[in-house]
C-alpha positions, 0 to 999 in steps of 0.5 A, spaced: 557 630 237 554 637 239 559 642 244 556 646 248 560 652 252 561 651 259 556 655 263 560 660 268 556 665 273 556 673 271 563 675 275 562 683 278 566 688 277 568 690 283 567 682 286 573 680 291 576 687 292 579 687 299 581 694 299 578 701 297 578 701 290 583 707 288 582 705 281 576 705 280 575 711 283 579 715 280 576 712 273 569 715 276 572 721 277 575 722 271 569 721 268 565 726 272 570 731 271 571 730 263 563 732 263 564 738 269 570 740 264 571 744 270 576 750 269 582 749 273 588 753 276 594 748 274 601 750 277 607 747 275 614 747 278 620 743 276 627 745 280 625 751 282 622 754 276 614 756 276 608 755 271 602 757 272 595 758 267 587 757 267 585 750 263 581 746 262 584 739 262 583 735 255 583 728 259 582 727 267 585 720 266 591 721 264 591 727 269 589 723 274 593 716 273 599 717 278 592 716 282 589 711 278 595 707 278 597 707 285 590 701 285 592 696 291 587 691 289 592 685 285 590 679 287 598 678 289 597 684 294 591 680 297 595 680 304 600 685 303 596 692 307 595 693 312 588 696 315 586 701 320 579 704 321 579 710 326 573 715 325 573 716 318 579 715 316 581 709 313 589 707 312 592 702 308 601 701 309 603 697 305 608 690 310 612 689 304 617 694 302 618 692 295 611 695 294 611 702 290 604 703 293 606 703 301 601 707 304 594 711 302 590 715 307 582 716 306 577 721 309 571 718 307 564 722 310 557 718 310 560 714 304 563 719 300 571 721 299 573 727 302 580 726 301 585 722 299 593 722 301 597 717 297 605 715 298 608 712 293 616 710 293 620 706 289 627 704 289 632 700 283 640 701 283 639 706 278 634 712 281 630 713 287 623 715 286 618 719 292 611 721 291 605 724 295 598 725 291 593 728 294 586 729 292 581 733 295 575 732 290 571 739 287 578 743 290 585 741 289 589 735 287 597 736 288 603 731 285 609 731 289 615 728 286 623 727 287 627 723 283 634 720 284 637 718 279 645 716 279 650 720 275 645 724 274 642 728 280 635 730 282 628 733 280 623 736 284 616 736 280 610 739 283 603 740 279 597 743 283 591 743 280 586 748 283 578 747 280 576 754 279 571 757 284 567 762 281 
């Protein structure tokens, strides 16, 4: 008897997403910017302490991956945003408010990502977790953080990343 396998169709990778692909952005950027390896004025705070110093970041994608994880595409999800179009500006708030992602704002000219804000919150019995992440490509990227967390109080982090114009 002779088992031939099934015949499937070639599945696209970006096939069937709904919403802009965040994820997939991200993952371009990372690579664009591991070629550039452009030089980068990145701060630091926590709690009211600065630091600040010129690098060259070693991995875009963990750099980036607050951004990259903040992917709205889970099938689960499919109906979960809702979308309004106005100009150039694309803005997806989440109905569900158990989503961590609950809204993302997108400024897109003739195809391309002019910049893009991000708001992530979550919320258990044990902490409180706020973010905004901003990114304009070529010129800043900005993590804003505050953490809540039972018996032990909050943390305020901010990381800015400002590519080096020379």
């Amino acid at each position: 008897m002779l088992i031939l396998p099934a015949c499937k169709p070639a599945i696209k990778q970006n096939a069937g997403l709904k919403y802009f692909d965040v994820k997939g952005f991200f993952k371009k950027e990372s690579a664009r910017l591991t070629k550039l390896n452009p030089l980068i004025v990145k701060s630091v705070y926590h709690n009211g302490v600065t630091e600040s110093k010129k690098v060259h970041i070693d991995n875009w994608g963990t750099e980036l991956d607050l951004f990259s994880g903040s992917d709205i595409n889970r099938p689960a999800w499919k109906d979960s945003y809702n979308v309004i179009a106005e100009g150039n500006i694309l803005m997806y708030k989440t109905r569900d408010t158990l989503l961590n992602t609950r809204e993302i704002l997108i400024k897109q000219v003739n195809g391309k990502v002019e910049y893009m804000l991000i708001y992530n919150h979550s919320k258990n019995p044990l902490y409180t977790n706020d973010e905004v992440l901003t990114y304009f490509p070529d010129s800043l990227y900005q993590i804003n953080k505050i953490q809540s967390v039972r018996l032990l109080g909050t943390n305020k982090y901010q990381i800015k990343g400002f590519f080096n114009q020379r």
